[in-house]
N, C-alpha and C positions, 0 to 999 in steps of 0.2 A: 505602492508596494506590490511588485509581482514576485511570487515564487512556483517554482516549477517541480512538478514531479513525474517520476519514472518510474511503472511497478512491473515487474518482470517477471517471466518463469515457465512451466509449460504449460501447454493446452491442458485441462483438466485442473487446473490449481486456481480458477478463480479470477483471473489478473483482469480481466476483462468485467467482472463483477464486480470486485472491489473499487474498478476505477469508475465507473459507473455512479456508486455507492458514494464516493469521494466530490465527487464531481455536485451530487446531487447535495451534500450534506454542504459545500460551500454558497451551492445557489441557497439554501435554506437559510443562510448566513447573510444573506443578502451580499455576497461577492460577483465578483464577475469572473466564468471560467470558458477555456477551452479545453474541448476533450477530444485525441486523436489515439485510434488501436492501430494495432500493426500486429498481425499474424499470417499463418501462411495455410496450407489448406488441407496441414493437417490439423485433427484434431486431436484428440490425445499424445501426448507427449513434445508436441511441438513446439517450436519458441513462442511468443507471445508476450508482447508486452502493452502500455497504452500509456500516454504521456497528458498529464493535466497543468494546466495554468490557473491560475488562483490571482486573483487581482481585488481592490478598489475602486479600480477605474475601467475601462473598457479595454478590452483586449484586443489585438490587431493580428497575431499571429499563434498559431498550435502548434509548434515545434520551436524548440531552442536547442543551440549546440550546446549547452552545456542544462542542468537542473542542478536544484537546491537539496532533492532531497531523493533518494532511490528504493525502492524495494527488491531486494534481489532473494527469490524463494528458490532459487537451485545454482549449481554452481556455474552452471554456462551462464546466467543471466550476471551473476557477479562478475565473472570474464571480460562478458563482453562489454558491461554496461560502466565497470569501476569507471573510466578515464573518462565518462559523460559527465561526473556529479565536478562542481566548481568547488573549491575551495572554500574551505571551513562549512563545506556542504554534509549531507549526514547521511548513511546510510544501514539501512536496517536489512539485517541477513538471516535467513532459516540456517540458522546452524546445525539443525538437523542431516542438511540438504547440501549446507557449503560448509568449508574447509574457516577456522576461526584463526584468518590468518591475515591483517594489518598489513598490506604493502604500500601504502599511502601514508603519510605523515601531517597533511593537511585537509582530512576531512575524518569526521566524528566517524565511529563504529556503534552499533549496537546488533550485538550477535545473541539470538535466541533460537531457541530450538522449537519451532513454530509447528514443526511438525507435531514432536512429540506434545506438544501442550494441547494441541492438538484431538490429536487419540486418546488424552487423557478425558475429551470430551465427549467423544464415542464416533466422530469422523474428522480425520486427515483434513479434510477437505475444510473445515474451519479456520487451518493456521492462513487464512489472507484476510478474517477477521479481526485475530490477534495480532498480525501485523497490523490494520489497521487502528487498533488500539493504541498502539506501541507509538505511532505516527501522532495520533491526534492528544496523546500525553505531551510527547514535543512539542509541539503544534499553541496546546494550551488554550485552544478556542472554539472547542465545538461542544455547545450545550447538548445533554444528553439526550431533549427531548428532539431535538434537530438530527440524532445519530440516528432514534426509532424510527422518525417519520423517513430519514432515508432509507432505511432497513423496508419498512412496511412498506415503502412504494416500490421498492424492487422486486422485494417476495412476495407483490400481493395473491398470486397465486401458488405460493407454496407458502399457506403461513405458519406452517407448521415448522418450518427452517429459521425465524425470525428472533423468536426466543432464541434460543440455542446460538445462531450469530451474535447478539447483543449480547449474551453470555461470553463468547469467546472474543470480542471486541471489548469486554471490562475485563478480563483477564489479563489481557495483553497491555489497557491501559494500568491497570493498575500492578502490571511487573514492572514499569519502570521507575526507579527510582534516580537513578542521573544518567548523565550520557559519558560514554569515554572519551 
């Protein structure tokens, strides 16, 4: 079983963190992943995205022309990335950031306002935790304490950010109740 993901959006939103975060909570999982970033040399505001492989078995290759599953935190990433995700693929959108607008008929949506949920927690800069909440409720397999330990090895130097992530990654898990 491999599935693929794609989390996207600008410099400053985290994408590169989370995928990180994801990568490391699959190893915790005892899976097998590839993890490939792609940005450019800006920093803030720039495209930015990073593409992860999730396996059972060994993995041979970090890119796929197509993923199972997308993140797209702003509306260029959803642009650019919609025609990447395969069929009956799912992708989750900051509707804060993008337009709540279905031009596909063969792949799930789930549109949340990641921003706002966000700033409800007192930084912006959280919706790519709730995103990844939002992921790992589909997902349906990642034990909580496997979410911390990836949290805490990322922010081991900032662990004053760790709580407050694992806050905003149960928010997000726990907004979804079905997919569209």
């Amino acid at each position: 079983m491999i599935k693929s993901f794609l989390i996207s959006g600008s410099g400053g939103q985290g994408i590169l963190s989370i995928g990180t975060i994801l990568a490391n909570i699959f190893m915790l999982n005892d899976l097998f992943v590839t993890y490939c970033s792609c940005y450019g040399a800006e920093m803030r505001g720039g495209a930015v995205n990073c593409e992860i492989n999730m396996s059972d078995s060994e993995l041979y290759s970090i890119q796929n022309t197509k993923v199972d599953f997308l993140i797209a935190l702003n509306q260029a990433s959803l642009d650019k990335f919609i025609s990447k995700v395969k069929e009956n693929g799912i992708i989750i959108v900051n509707s804060s950031l993008a337009k709540i607008n279905k031009t596909r008929n063969d792949i799930k949506y789930i549109f949340a306002p990641l921003t706002q949920q966000a700033s409800s927690l007192g930084n912006i800069k959280f919706a790519n935790s709730i995103a990844l909440g939002i992921l790992s409720k589909i997902l349906n397999n990642f034990p909580i304490e496997n979410v911390k330990k990836a949290y805490e090895k990322f922010l081991s130097n900032k662990t004053e950010l760790i709580q407050k992530n694992i806050e905003a990654y149960l928010l997000g898990y726990n907004s979804i109740k079905e997919i569209n």
